[in-house]
C-alpha positions in Angstrom: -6.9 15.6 -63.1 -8.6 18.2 -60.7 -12.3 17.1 -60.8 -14.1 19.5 -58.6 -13.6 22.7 -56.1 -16.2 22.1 -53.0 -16.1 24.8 -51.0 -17.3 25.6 -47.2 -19.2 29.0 -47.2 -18.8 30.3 -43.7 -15.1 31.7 -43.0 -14.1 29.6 -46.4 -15.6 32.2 -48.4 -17.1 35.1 -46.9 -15.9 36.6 -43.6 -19.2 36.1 -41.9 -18.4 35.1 -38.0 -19.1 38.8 -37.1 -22.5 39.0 -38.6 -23.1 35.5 -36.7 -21.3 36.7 -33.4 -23.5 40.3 -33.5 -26.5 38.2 -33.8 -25.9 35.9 -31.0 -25.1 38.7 -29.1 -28.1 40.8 -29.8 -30.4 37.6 -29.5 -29.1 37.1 -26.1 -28.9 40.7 -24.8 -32.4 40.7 -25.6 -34.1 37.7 -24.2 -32.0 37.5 -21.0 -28.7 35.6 -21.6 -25.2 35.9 -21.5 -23.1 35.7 -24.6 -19.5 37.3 -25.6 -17.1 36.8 -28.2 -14.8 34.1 -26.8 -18.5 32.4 -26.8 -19.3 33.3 -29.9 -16.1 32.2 -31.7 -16.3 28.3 -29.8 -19.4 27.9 -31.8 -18.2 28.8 -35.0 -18.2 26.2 -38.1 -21.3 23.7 -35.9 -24.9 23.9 -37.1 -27.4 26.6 -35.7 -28.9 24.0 -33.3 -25.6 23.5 -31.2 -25.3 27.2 -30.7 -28.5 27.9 -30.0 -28.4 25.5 -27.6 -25.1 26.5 -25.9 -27.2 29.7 -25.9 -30.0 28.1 -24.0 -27.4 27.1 -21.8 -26.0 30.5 -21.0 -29.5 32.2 -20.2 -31.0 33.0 -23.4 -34.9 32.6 -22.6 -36.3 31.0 -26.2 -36.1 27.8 -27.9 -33.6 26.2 -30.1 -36.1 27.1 -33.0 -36.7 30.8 -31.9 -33.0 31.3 -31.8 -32.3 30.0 -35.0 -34.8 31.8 -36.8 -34.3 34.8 -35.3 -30.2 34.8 -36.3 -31.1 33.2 -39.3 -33.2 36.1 -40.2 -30.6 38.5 -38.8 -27.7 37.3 -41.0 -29.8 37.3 -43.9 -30.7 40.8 -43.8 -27.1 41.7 -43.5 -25.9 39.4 -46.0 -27.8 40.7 -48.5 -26.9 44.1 -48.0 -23.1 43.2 -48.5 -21.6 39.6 -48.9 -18.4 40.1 -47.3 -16.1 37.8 -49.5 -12.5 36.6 -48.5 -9.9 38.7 -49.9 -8.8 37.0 -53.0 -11.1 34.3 -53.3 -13.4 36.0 -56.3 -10.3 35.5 -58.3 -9.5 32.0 -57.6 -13.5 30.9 -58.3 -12.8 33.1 -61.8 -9.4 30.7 -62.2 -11.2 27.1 -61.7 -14.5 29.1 -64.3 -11.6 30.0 -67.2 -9.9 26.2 -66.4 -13.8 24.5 -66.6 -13.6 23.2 -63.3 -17.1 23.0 -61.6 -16.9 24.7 -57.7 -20.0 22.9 -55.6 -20.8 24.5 -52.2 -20.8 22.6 -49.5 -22.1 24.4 -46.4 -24.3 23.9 -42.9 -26.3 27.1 -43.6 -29.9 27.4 -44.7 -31.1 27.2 -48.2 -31.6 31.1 -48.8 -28.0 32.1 -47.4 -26.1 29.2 -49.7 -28.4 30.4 -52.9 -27.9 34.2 -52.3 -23.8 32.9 -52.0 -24.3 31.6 -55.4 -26.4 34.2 -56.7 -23.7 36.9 -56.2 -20.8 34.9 -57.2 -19.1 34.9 -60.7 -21.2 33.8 -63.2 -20.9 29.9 -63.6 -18.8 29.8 -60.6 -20.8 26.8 -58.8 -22.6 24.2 -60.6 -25.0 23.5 -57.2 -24.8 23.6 -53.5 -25.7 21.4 -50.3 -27.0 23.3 -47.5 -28.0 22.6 -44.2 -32.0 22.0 -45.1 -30.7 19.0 -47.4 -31.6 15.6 -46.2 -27.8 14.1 -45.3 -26.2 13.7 -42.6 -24.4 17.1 -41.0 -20.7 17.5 -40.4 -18.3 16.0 -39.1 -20.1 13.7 -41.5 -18.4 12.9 -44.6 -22.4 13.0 -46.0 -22.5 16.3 -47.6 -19.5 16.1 -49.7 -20.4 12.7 -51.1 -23.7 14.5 -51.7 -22.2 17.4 -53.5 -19.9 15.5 -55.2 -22.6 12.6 -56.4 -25.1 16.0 -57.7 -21.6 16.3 -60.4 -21.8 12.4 -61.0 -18.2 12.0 -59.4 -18.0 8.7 -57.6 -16.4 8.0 -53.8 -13.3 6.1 -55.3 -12.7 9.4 -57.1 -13.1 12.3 -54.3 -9.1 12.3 -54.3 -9.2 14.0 -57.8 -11.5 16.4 -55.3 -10.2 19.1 -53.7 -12.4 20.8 -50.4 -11.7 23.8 -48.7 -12.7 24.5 -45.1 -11.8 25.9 -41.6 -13.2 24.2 -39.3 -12.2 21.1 -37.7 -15.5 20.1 -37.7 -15.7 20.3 -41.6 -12.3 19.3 -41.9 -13.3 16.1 -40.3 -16.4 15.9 -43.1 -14.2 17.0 -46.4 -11.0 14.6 -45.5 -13.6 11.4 -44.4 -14.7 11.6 -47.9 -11.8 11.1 -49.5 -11.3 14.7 -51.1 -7.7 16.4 -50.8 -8.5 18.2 -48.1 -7.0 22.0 -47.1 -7.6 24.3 -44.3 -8.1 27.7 -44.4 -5.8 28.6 -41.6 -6.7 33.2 -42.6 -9.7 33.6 -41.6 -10.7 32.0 -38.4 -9.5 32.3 -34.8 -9.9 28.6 -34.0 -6.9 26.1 -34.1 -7.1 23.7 -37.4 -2.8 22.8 -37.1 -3.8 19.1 -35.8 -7.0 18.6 -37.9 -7.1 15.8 -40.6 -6.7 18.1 -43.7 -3.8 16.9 -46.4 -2.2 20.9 -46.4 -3.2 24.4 -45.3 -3.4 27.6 -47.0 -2.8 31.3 -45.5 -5.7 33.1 -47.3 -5.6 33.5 -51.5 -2.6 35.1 -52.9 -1.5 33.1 -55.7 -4.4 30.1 -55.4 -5.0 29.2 -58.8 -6.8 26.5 -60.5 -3.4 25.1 -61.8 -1.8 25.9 -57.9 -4.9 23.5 -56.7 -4.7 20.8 -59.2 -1.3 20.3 -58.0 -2.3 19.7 -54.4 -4.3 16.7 -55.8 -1.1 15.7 -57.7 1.4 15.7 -54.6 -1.6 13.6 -52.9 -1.7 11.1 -55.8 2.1 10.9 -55.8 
């Protein structure tokens, strides 16, 4: 019954907010602005422009663009060196590869970030990706999960066989308007998800299987 794992990459997967945060900070501390962690962590789960923006707006002295590469660029570097997975969630992508179930990610970042993500993860573990470069709408959009989930040939009518993991409410708001059972993340993130639109919520991966996830879909079908 269980179609397809999409997953978000940023606090979903890997435990990236501080690489983000340190960049905004050093950005800022550099070019003249003002920028903390309470900052920092309001911004979390929206696309580069927003922050940058709200960075703009609290003194940094560079455009939208100049920010975003330059923390693009930054996270990079340090993502290479160490991808900083989520505790337990190697083994749940290993679970859905043993049970044939395809994983697509589903994320706001640039192209190189989501293919060095796939790149590192188990072999087979994600049959493609949809990144923030791709021409679809951005979340809260439901766009990029229909995108994901059409590049597998699964239709809209059947995104409930779907499940999508995310902690945002922002990308809450995107998985649960396409249709796919939809859980939050609640481990992993600082921001409040208890009134978003997702169908259940999971503390983190101890004991997420694929058969644990396939039932999700089943209580929502029932």
């Amino acid at each position: 019954m269980l179609k397809a794992v999409f997953w978000d990459m940023d606090g979903t997967l890997i435990d990236s907010e501080p690489y983000w945060h340190a960049g905004e900070m050093v950005i800022a501390q550099e070019h003249g602005g003002y920028w903390d962690e309470d900052l920092a962590w309001k911004g979390s789960g929206t696309p580069i422009p927003s922050v940058a923006q709200s960075m703009i707006d609290h003194g940094t002295k560079l455009s939208a663009d100049e920010i975003g590469r330059l923390l693009v660029e930054y996270v990079t570097r340090r993502e290479i060196e160490h991808l900083p997975w989520n505790p337990g969630v190697l083994d749940v992508l290993q679970s859905l590869v043993d049970a044939g179930i395809p994983s697509m990610l589903v994320t706001t970042s640039p192209r190189y970030l989501a293919e060095n993500l796939v790149n590192q993860a188990p072999e087979g573990a994600f049959a493609g990706y949809v990144c923030g470069e791709d021409d679809v709408e951005k979340k809260p959009s439901p766009e990029p999960y229909l995108a994901a989930a059409s590049k597998l040939g699964i239709s809209a009518e059947d995104m409930k066989y779907c499940i999508a993991i995310e902690d945002s409410i922002s990308g809450l708001q995107s998985a649960a308007s396409s249709g796919a059972t939809t859980l939050a993340q609640v481990r992993f993130m600082r921001s409040d998800t208890s009134q978003g639109p997702q169908f259940a919520s999971i503390d983190g991966y101890e004991g997420i299987t694929a058969a644990v996830l396939e039932e999700y879909v089943q209580q929502r079908i029932a």
